[in-house]
N, C-alpha and C positions, 0 to 999 in steps of 0.2 A: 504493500500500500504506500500509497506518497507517503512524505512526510510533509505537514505544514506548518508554518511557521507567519509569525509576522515583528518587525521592528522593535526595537526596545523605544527608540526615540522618538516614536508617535506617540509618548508616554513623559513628558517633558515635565511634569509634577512629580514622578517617581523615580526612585532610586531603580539599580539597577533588579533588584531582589524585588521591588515593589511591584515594578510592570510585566517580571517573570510570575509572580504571583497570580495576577489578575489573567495571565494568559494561559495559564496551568487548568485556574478556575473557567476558562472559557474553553478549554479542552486543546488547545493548540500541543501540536507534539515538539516542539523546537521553537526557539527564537534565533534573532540576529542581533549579537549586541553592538548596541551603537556606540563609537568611545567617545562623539561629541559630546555626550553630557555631562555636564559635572562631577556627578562623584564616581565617574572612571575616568575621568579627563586627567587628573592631575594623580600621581602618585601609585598607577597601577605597576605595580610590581608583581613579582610571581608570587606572593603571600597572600595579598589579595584575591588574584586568580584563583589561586587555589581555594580560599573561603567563596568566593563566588559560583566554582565548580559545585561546593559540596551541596552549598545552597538550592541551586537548580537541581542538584539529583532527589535532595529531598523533596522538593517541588514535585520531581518529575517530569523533567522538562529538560527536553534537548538541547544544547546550541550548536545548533545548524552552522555557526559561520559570526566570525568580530567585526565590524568594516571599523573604516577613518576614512570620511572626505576630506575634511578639515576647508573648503573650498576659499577661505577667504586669509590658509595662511599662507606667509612665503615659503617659497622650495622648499627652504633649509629648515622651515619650522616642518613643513610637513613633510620630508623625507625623516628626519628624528619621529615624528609621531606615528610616522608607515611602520617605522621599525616595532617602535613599543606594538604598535597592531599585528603585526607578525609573531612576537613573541608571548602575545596574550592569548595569539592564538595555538601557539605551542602548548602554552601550561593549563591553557582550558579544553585541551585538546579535541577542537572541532578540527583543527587543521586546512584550515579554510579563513583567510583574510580576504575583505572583500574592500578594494579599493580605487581610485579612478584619476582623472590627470586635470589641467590645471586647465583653465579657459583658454583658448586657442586668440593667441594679440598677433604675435609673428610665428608663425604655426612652421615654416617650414627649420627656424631656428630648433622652437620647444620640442618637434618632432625628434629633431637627433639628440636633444639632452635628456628627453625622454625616453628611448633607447637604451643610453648609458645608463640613468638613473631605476630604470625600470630594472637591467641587468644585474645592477649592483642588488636590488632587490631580492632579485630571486636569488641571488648566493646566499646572503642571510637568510630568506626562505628553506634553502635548500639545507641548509645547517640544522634549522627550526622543525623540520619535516612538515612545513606550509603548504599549501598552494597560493599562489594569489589569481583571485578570480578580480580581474580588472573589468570596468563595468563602462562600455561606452556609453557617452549622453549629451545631448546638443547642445552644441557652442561650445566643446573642450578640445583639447588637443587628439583625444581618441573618440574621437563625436556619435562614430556609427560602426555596423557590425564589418562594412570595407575596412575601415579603419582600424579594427580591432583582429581579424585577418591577417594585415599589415603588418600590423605592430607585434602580434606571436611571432612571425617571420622576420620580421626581422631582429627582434631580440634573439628568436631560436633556443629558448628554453624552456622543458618539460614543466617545472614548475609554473610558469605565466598562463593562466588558462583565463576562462570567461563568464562573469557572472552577466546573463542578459538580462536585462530588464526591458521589459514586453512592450513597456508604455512610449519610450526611450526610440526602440527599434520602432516600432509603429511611427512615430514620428520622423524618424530619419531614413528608413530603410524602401526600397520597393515594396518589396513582400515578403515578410517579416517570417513568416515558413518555411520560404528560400534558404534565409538567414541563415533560422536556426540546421538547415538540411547541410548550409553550405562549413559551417561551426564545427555541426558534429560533435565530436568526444571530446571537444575544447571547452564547452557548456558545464560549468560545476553546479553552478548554481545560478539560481533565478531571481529575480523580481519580480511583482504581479502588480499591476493596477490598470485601472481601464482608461483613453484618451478619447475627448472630444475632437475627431476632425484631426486638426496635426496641432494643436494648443498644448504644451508643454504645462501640463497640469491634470496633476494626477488625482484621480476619480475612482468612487468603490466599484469593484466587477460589477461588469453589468450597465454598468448606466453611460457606457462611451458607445465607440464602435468600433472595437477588435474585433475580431473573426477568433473567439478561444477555439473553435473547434477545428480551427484549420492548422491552431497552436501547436492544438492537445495532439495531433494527427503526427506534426512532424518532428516533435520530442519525441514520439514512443516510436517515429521514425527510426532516428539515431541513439535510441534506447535512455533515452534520460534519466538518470537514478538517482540526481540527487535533488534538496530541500525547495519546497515549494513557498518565498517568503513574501509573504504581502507588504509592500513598502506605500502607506499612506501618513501623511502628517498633514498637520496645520485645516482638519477635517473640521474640526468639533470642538466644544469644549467636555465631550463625552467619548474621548479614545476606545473603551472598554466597550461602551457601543458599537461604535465605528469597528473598532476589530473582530465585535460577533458576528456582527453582520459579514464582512469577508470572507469571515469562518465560512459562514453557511455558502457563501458565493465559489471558496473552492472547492469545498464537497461535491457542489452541485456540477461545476466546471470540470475537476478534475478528479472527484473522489471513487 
């Protein structure tokens, strides 16, 4: 059976334990822990982790996968914070950091520092037993699933794979089934949310116009096996709503 999952940081009142909790209670099999928020922003070491680990197994509750955007820091701050997200995903061992690139200003510079940068990545990765599932999205330097193609190849490392996120691709891509057919086994992991038209805003299943079924068609295509995460915020001031509802939306989608 899939596994699903949704967000820690569509939970922006809660601790990290708190919005694992509410998702355990809402029956979710996994989360994704966000490191933007506060109290694992600053001082996440491996003691931590590891109380965080034991946390969620009392819970009951998987983690699927760590990300860091960080979107508004510099390089420097945010290659130091990739790192810690690598390493937290070693001692919380999802083994999956889900990460992505910097807004695309002189793209064809960022493209080859992004390379290097990426590279040097996946040896820390590779040290960590990581993968990084890098997430294309519009207007970045890695924007679309061409670009994220691209960017496996030319890095040329086993560890750099691909977390797609559905709403992302639908916006950037032809035919976002293609996509996923043309990916393949490069797909670790997912994001889910439904888009109006090609408007870069993300909406509960359901209420855009994706084609899920032509989705669902071409993941069991390329055998997809891993975490199913619904990535919504800035929805509600009732997240636990917002994310039952989901719930029911990927059962019905992909259960």
């Amino acid at each position: 059976m899939p596994q699903f999952g949704f967000r820690t940081g569509s939970f922006p009142g809660l601790t990290a334990e708190g919005a694992a909790g509410e998702l355990a209670r809402l029956g979710y099999d996994c989360l994704e822990l966000c490191l933007e928020a506060p109290d694992v922003r600053h001082d996440l070491d491996e003691a931590r982790c590891r109380a965080l680990r034991a946390a969620f197994e009392q819970l009951g509750i998987a983690v699927a996968s760590v990300s860091y955007h960080g979107d508004k820091d510099p390089l420097p701050a945010r290659a130091a914070n990739q790192e810690v997200a690598i390493r937290a995903a070693q001692w919380l061992g999802t083994g999956i950091a889900v990460l992505n690139t910097e807004r695309a200003v002189e793209r064809e510079r960022q493209w080859a520092e992004h390379v290097s940068h990426l590279g040097r990545l996946c040896a820390v990765a590779e040290e960590a037993g990581v993968t990084l599932a890098l997430e294309p999205e519009p207007l970045l330097v890695v924007g679309s699933s061409e670009d994220m193609a691209a960017m496996t190849e030319a890095v040329g490392s086993p560890r750099l794979r691909v977390n797609l996120d559905v709403g992302h691709a639908w916006i950037t891509d032809e035919d976002v089934a293609a996509s996923i057919r043309r990916l393949g086994e490069r797909i670790v992991h997912l994001h889910l949310e439904d888009i109006g038209g090609r408007v870069h805003r993300h909406l509960p299943l359901g209420e855009g116009d994706i084609d899920f079924t032509a989705i669902r068609e071409a993941l069991g295509q390329v055998g997809y096996k891993g975490p199913y995460v619904v990535d919504l915020f800035g929805q509600s001031d009732a997240p636990s709503a917002v994310a039952g509802h989901a719930l029911e939306g990927l059962r019905r989608l992909f259960g």
